[in-house]
N, C-alpha and C positions, 0 to 999 in steps of 0.2 A: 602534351599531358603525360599524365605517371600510368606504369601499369603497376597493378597493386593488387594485391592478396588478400582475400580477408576471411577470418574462419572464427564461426562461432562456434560454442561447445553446446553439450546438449540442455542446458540451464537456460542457456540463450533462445533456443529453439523448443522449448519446453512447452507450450501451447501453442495456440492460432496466435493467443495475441502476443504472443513475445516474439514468432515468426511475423506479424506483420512491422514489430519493434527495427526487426532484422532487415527485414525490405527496404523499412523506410531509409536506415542507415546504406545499404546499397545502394538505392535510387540517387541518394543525395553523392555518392561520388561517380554515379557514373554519368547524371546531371553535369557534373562537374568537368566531364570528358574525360574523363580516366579510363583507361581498360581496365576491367575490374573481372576476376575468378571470383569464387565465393567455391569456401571448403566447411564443411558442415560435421557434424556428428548425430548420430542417433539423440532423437528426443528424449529428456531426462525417463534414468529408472526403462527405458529401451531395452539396451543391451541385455541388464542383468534378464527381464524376462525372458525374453529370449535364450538367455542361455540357461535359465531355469525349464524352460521347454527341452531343450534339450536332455538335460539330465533326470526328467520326468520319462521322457522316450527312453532311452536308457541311460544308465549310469558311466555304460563304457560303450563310447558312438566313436563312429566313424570319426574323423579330421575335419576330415574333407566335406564330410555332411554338415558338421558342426560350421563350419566357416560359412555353406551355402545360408543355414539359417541365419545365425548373427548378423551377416551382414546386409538383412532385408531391413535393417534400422535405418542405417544411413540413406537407402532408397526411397522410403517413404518422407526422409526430410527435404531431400531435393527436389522431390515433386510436388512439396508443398509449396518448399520455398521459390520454385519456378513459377510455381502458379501465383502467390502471393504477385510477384514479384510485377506477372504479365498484368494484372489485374491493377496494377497502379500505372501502366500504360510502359514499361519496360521490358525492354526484349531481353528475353532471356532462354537458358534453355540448360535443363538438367545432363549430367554425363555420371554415368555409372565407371565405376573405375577399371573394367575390360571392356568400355568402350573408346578409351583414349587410346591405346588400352594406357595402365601404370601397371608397368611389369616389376615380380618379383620373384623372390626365390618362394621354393616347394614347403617350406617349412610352417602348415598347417597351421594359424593361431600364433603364432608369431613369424611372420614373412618378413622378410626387408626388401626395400623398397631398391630396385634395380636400376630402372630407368624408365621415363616419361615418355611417350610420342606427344610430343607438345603441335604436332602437323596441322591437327583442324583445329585446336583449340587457338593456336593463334591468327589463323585465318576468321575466327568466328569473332575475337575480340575484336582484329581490325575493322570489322562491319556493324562494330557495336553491339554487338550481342552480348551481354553478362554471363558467365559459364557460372553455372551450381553444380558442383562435383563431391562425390559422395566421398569423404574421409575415409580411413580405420580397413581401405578394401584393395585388391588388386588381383592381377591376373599373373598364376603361377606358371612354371614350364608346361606343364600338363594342359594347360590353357583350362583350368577350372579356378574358382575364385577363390582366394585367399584371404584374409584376415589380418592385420598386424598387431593385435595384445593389445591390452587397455589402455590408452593416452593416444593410440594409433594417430587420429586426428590431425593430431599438431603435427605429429611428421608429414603426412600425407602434405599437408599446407606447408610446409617448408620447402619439401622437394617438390612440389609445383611453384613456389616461388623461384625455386631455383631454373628450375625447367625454362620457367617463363622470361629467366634472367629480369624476376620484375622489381620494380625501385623498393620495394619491403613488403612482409610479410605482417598483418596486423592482425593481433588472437585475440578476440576477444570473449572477455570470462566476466565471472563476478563480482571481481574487484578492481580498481579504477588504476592500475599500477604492480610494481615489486617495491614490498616496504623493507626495510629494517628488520622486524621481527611481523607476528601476528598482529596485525591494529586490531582484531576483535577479544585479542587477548592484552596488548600491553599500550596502553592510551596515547604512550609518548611515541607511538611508531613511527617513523619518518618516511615518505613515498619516495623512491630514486628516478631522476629524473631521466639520467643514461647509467646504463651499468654493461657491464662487458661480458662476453660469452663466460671466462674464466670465472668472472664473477658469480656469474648467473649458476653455472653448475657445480661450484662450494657451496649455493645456499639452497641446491635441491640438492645436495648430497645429505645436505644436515636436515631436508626433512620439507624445506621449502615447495607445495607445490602445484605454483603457479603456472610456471614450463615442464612440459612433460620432456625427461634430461634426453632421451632420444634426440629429439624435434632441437634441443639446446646444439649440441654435438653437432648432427647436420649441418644446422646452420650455420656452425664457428667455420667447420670443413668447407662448404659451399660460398661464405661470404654473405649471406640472406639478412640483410636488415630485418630484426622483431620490434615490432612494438605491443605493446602489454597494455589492452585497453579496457573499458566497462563496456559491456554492453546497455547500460541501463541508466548512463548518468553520463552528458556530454563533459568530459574535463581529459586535457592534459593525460597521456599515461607514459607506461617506462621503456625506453628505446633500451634494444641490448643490440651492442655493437663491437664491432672489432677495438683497443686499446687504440690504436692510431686513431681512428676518427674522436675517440673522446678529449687527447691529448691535441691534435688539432681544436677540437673546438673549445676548447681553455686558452688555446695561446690566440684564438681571433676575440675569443668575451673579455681576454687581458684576467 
């Protein structure tokens, strides 16, 4: 069986009952015998309070302070969604991200992501246990916790995709795909069924934004299978993949 990646954003995790939405989609692959991580974000409209706390505290805060609050978002969704999770009879168990630790650089509110200790995590998949790990967080030189800037999430899920060398990485958001243009703006938009890293980060250049272009980039550098899914509507979503595997899979459908 696959191991696989799946990260929902804060939309997805936005109540109990969109976390228990989120459970159910877990249970059902790891039912399936998959090793399965699950990478999360702060629950919708999260963040922003939080960093309006902040700015309430003072206007000109610490870094470092700043990063310790923001990032109590993400912690309270994996203990939600661990607990959701046990409660449907599934082993699971939440990881804060300087518990793995995911090491990064010092750079306060936008960190980048160094590297993985994937040691117990992958011990804990082979025994079946689901890992819920908190996105958007990491542990700097100074060993204090760190933050990576808005969209943080999808990176986090990418480079533990990678980390984990696992068979792909699946985001799931609020739209069921990567279209053409806006469908809630232009009727005839068309859904793609594969599209390529290159591709993928010309149409979050021009505004596209389904992949956070970070989280795109990683994954072209790392080789990270995406797929681009709904949360909310079982169908079909947009695989982004390296140009060979697309060109392969044209010349076997003929």
């Amino acid at each position: 069986m696959a191991r696989i990646v799946m990260k929902f954003g804060g939309t997805s995790v936005g109540s109990i009952e969109r976390i228990r939405n989120v459970a159910q989609r877990v249970k059902r692959e790891a039912d399936a015998g998959h090793e399965v991580a699950v990478v999360v974000s702060a629950m919708s409209g999260e963040t922003d309070r939080l960093v309006q706390l902040t700015q309430d505290a003072s206007p000109l805060h610490d870094a470092r302070e700043y990063d310790v609050v923001v990032a109590t978002g993400e912690q309270v969704t994996i203990g939600l969604v661990a607990i959701t999770l046990q409660s449907m009879g599934v082993n699971a168990r939440s990881w804060l991200g300087w518990q793995l630790p995911v090491r990064t650089s010092g750079a306060h509110g936008a960190a980048r992501i160094l590297d993985i200790d994937t040691t117990m995590l992958v011990q804990r998949l082979a025994q079946g246990q689901v890992a819920v790990i908190a996105g958007f967080q990491g542990l700097g030189p100074d060993n204090r916790v760190t933050t990576l800037g808005r969209g943080g999430s999808d990176t986090s899920a990418v480079a533990v995709a990678a980390a984990l060398k696992a068979e792909r990485c699946d985001i799931y958001t609020d739209v069921d795909g990567v279209y053409t243009t806006d469908p809630r703006i232009v009727a005839k938009a068309r859904k793609i069924d594969r599209i390529t890293y290159e591709e993928m980060l010309e149409m979050a250049s021009l505004g596209a934004k389904v992949l956070q272009t970070r989280s795109v980039e990683l994954a072209m550098k790392k080789g990270v299978r995406l797929q681009v899914l709904s949360s909310f509507e079982d169908r079909p979503g947009t695989l982004v993949v390296d140009e060979e595997e697309i060109v392969e899979q044209e010349l076997v459908s003929g």
